[in-house]
Structure formats: C-alpha cells, structure tokens
mmCIF entry with sequence, helices, sheets and N, C-alpha, C, O atoms, coordinates in Angstrom:
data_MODEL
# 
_entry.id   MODEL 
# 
_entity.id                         1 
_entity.type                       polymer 
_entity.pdbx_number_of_molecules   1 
# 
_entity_poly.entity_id                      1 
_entity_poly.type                           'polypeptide(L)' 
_entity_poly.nstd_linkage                   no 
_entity_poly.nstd_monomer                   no 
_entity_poly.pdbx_seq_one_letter_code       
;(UNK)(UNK)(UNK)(UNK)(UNK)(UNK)(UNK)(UNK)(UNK)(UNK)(UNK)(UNK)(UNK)(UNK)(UNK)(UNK)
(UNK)(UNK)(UNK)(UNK)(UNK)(UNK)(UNK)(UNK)(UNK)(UNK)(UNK)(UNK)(UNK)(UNK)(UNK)(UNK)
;
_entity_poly.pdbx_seq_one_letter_code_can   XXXXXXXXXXXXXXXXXXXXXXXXXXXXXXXX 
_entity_poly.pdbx_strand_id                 A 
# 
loop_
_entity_poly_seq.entity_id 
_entity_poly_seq.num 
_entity_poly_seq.mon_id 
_entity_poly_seq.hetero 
1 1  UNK n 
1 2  UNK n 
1 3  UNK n 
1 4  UNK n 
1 5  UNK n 
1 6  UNK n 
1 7  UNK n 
1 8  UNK n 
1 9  UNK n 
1 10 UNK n 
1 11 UNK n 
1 12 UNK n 
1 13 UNK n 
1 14 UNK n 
1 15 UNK n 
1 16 UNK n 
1 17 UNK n 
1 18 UNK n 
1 19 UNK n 
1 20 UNK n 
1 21 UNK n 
1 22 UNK n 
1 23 UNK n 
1 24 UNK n 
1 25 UNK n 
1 26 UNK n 
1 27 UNK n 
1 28 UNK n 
1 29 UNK n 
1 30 UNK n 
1 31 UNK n 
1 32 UNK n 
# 
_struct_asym.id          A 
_struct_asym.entity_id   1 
# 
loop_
_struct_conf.conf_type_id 
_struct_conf.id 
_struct_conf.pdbx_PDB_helix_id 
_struct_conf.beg_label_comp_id 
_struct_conf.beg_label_asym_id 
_struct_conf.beg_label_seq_id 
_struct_conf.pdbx_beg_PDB_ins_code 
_struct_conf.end_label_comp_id 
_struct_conf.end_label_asym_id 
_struct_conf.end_label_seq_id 
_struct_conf.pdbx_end_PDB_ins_code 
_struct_conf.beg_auth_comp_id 
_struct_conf.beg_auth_asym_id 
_struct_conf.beg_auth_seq_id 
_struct_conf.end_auth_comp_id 
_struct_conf.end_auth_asym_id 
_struct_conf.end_auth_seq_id 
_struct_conf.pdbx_PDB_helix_class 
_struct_conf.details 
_struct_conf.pdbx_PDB_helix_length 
HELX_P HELX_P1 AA1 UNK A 2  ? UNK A 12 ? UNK A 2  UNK A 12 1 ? 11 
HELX_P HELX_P2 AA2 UNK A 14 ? UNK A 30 ? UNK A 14 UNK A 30 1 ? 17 
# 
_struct_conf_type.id          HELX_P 
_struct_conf_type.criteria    ? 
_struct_conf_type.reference   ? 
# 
loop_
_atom_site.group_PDB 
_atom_site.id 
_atom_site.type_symbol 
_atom_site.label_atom_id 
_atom_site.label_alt_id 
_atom_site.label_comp_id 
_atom_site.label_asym_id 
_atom_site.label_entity_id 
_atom_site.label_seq_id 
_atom_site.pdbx_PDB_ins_code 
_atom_site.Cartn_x 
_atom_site.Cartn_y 
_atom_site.Cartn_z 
_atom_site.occupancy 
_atom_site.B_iso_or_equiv 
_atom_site.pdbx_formal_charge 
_atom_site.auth_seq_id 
_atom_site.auth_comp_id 
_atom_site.auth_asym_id 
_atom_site.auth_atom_id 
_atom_site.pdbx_PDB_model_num 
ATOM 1   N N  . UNK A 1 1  ? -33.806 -94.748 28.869 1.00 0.00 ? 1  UNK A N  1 
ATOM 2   C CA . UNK A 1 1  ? -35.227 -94.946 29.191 1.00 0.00 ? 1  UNK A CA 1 
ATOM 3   C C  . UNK A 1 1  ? -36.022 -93.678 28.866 1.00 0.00 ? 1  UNK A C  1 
ATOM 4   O O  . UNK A 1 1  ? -37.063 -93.688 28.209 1.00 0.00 ? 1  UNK A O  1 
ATOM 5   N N  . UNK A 1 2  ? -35.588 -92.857 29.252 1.00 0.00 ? 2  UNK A N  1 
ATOM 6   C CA . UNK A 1 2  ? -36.514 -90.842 29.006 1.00 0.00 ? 2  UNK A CA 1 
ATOM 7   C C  . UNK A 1 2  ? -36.616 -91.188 27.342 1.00 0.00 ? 2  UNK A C  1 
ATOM 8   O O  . UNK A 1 2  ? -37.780 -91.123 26.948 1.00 0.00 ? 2  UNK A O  1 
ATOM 9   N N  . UNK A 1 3  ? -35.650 -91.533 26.310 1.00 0.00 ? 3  UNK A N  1 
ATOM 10  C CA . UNK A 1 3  ? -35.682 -91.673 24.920 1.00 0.00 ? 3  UNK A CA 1 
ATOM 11  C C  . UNK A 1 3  ? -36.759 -91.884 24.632 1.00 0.00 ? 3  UNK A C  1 
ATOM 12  O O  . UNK A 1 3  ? -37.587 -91.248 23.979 1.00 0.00 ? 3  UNK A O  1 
ATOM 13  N N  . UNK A 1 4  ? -36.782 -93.281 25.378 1.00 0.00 ? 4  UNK A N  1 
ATOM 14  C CA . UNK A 1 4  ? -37.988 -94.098 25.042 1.00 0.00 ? 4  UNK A CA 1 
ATOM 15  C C  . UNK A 1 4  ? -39.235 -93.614 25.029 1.00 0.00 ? 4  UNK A C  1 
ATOM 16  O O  . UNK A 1 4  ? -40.085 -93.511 24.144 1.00 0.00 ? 4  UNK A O  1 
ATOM 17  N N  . UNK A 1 5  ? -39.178 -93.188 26.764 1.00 0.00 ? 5  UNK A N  1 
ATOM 18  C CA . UNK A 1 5  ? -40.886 -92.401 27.437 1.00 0.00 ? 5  UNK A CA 1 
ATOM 19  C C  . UNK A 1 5  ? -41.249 -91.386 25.789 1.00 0.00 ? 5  UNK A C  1 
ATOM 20  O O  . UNK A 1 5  ? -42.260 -91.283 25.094 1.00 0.00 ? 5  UNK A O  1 
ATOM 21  N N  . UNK A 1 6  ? -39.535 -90.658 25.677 1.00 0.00 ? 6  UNK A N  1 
ATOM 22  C CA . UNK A 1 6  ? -40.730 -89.460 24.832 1.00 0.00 ? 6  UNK A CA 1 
ATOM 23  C C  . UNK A 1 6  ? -41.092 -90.135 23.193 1.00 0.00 ? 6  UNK A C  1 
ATOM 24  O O  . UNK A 1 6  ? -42.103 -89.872 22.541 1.00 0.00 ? 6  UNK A O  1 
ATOM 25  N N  . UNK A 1 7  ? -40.102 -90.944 22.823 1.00 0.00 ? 7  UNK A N  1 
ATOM 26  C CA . UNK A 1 7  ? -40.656 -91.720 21.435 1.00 0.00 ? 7  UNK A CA 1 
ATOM 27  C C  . UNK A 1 7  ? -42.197 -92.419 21.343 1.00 0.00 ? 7  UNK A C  1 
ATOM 28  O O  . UNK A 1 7  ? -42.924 -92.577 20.362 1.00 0.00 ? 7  UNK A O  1 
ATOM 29  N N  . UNK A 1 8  ? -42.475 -92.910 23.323 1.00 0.00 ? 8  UNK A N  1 
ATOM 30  C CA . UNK A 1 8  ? -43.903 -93.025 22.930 1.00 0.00 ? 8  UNK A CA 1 
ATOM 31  C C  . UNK A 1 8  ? -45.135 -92.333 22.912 1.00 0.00 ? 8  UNK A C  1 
ATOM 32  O O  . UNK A 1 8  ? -46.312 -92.520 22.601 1.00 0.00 ? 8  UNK A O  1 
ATOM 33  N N  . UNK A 1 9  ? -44.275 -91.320 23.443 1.00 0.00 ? 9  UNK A N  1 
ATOM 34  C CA . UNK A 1 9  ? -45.558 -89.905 23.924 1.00 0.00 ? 9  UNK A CA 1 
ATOM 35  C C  . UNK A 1 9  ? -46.117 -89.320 22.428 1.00 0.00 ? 9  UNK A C  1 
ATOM 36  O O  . UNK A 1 9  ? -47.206 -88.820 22.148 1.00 0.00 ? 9  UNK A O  1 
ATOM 37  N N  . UNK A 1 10 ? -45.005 -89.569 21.639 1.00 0.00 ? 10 UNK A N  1 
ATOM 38  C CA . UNK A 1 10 ? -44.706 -88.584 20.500 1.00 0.00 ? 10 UNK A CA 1 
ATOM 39  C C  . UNK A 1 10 ? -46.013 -89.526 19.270 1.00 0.00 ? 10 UNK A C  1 
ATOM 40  O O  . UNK A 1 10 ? -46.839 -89.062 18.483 1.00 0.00 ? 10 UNK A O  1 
ATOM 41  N N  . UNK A 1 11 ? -45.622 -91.056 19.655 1.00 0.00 ? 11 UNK A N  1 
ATOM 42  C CA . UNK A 1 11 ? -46.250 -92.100 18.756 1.00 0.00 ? 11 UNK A CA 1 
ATOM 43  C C  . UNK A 1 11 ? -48.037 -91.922 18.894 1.00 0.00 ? 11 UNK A C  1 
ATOM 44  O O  . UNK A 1 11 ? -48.964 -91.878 18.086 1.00 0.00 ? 11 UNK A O  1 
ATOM 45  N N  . UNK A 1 12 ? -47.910 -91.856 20.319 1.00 0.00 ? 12 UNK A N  1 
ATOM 46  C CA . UNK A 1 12 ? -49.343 -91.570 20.824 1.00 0.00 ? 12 UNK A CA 1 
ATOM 47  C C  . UNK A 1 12 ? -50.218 -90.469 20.485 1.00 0.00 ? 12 UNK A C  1 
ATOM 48  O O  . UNK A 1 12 ? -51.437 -90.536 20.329 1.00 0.00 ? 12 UNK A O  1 
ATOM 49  N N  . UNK A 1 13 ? -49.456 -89.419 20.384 1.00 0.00 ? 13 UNK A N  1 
ATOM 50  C CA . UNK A 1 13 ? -49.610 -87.825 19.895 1.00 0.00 ? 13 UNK A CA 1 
ATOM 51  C C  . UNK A 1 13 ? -49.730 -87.969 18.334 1.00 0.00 ? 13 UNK A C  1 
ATOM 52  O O  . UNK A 1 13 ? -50.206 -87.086 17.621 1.00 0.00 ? 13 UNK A O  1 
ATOM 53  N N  . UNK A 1 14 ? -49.307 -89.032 17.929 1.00 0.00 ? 14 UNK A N  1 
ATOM 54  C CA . UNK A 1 14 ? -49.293 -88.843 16.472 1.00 0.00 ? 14 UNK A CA 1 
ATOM 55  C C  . UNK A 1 14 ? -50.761 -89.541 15.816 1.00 0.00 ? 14 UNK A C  1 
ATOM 56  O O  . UNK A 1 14 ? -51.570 -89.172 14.964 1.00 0.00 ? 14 UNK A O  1 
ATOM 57  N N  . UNK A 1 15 ? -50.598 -90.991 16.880 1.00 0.00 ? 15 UNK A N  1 
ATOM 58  C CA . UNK A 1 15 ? -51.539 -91.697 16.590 1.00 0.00 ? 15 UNK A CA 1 
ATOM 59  C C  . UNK A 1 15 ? -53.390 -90.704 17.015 1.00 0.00 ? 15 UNK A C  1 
ATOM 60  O O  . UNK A 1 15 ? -54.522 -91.090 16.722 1.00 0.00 ? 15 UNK A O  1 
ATOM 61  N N  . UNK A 1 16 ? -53.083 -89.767 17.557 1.00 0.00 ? 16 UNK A N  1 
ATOM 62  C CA . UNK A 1 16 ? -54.268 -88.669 18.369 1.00 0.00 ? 16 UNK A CA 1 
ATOM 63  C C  . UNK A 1 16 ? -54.443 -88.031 16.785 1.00 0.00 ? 16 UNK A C  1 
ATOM 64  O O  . UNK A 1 16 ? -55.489 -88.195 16.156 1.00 0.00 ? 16 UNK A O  1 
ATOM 65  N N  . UNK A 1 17 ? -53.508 -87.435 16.345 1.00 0.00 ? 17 UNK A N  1 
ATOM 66  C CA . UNK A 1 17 ? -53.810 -86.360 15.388 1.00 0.00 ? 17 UNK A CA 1 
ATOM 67  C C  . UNK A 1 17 ? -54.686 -87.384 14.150 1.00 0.00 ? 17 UNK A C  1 
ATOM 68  O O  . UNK A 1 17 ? -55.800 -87.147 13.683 1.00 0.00 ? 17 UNK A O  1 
ATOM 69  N N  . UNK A 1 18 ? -53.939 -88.350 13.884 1.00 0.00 ? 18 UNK A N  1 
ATOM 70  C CA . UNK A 1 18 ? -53.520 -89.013 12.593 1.00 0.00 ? 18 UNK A CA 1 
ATOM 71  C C  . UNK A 1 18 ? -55.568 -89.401 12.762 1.00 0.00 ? 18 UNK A C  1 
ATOM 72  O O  . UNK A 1 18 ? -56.319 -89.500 11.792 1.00 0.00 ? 18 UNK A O  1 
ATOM 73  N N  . UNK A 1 19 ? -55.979 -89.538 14.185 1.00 0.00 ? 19 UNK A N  1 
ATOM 74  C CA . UNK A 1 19 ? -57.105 -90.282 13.938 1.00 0.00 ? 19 UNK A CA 1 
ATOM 75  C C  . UNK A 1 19 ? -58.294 -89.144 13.646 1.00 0.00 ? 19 UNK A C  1 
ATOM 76  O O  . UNK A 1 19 ? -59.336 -89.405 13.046 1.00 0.00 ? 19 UNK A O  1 
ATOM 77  N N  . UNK A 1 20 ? -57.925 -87.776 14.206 1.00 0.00 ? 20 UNK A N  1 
ATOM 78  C CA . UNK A 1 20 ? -58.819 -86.524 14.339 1.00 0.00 ? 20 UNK A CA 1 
ATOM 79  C C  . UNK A 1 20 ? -58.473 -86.437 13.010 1.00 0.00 ? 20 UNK A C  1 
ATOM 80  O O  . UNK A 1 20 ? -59.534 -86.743 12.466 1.00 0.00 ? 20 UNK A O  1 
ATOM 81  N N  . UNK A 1 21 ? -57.743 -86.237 12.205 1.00 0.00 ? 21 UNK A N  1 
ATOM 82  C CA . UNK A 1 21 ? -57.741 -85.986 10.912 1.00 0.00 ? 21 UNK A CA 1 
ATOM 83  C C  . UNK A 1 21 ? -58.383 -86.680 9.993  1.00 0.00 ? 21 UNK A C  1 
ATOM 84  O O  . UNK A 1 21 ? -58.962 -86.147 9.046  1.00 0.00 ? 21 UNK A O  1 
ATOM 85  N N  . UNK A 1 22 ? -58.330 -88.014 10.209 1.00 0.00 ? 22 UNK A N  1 
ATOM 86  C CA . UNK A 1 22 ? -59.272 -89.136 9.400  1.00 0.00 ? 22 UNK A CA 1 
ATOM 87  C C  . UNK A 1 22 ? -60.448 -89.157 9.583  1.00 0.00 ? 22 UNK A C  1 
ATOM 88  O O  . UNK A 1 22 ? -61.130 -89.937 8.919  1.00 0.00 ? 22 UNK A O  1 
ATOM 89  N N  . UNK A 1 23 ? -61.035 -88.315 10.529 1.00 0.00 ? 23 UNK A N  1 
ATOM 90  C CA . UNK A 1 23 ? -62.392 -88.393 11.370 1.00 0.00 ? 23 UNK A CA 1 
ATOM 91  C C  . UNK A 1 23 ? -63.097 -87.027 10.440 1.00 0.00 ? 23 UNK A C  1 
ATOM 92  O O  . UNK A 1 23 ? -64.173 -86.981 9.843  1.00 0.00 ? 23 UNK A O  1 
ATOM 93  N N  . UNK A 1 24 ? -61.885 -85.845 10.615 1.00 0.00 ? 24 UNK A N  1 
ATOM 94  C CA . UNK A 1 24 ? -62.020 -84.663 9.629  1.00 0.00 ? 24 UNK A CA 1 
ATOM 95  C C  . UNK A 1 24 ? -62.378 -84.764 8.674  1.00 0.00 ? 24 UNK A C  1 
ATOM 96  O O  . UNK A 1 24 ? -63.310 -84.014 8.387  1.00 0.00 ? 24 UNK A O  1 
ATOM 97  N N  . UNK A 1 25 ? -62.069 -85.366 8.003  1.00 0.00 ? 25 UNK A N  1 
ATOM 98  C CA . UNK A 1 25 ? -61.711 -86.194 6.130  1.00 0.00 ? 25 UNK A CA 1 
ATOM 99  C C  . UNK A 1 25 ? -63.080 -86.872 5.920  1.00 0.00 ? 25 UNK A C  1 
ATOM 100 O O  . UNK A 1 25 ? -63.701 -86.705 4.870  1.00 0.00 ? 25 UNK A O  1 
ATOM 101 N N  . UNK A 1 26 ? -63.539 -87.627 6.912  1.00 0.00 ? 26 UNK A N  1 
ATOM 102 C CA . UNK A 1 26 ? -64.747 -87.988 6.372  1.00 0.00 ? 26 UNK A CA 1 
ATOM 103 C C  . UNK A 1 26 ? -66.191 -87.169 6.803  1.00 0.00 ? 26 UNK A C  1 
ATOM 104 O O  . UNK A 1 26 ? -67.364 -87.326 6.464  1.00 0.00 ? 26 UNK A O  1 
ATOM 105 N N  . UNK A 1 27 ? -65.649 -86.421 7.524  1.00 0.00 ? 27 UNK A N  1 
ATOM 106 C CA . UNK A 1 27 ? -67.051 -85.701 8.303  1.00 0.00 ? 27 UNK A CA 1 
ATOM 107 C C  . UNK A 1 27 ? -66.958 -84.928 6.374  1.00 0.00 ? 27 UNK A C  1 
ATOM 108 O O  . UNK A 1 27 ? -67.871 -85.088 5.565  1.00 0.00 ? 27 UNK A O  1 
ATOM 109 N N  . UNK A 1 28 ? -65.756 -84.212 6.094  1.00 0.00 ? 28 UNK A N  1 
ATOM 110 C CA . UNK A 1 28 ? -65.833 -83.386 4.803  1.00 0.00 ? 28 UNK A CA 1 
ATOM 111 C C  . UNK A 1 28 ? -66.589 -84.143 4.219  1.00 0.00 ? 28 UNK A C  1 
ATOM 112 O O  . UNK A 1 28 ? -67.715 -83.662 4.086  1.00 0.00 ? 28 UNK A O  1 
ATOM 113 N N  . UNK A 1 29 ? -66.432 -85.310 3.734  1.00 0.00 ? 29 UNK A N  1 
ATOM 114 C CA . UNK A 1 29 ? -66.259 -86.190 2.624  1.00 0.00 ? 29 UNK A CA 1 
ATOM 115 C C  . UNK A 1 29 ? -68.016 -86.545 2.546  1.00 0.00 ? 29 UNK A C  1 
ATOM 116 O O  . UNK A 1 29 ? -68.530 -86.659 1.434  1.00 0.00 ? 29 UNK A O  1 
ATOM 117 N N  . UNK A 1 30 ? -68.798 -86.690 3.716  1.00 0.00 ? 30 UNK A N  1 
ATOM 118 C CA . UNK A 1 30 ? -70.035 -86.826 3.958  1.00 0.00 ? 30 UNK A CA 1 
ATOM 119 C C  . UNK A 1 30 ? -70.902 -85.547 3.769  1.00 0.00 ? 30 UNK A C  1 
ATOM 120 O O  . UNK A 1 30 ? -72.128 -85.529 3.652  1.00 0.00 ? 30 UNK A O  1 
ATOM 121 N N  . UNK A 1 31 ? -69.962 -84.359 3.758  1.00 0.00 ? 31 UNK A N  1 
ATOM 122 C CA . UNK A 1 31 ? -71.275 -83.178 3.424  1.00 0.00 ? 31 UNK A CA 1 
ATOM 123 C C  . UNK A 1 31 ? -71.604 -83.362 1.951  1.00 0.00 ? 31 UNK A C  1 
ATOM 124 O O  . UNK A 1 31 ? -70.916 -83.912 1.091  1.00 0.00 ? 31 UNK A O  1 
ATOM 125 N N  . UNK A 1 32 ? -72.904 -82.738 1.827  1.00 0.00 ? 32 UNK A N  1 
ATOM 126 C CA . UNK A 1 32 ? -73.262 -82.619 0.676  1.00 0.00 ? 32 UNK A CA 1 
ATOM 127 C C  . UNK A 1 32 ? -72.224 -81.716 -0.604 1.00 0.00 ? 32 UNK A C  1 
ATOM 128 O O  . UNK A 1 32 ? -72.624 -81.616 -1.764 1.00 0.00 ? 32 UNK A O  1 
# 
C-alpha cells in the first residue's frame, strides 16, 4: 500500500510540474 501512496504522490507532482511548464511555454510563446 506505502508503494502505491508514493507512486501517486509522485504522479500528482508530476502532473503539478508538467502543467506549470505548459503554462511557462505559452506565457513565452505569447511575448512579443
């Protein structure tokens, strides 16, 4: 079960970055 807890902590953490980065990417992508 702990396996589990941290495989989803990790998914969640990933899914956090993965979205700040895509958010990054277009804030760039929108400057002049």
């Amino acid at each position: 079960m702990e396996i589990a807890e941290k495989q989803t902590k990790i998914s969640l953490l990933q899914c956090k970055v993965g979205s700040l980065v895509t958010s990054n990417i277009t804030v760039f992508k929108l400057r002049p």
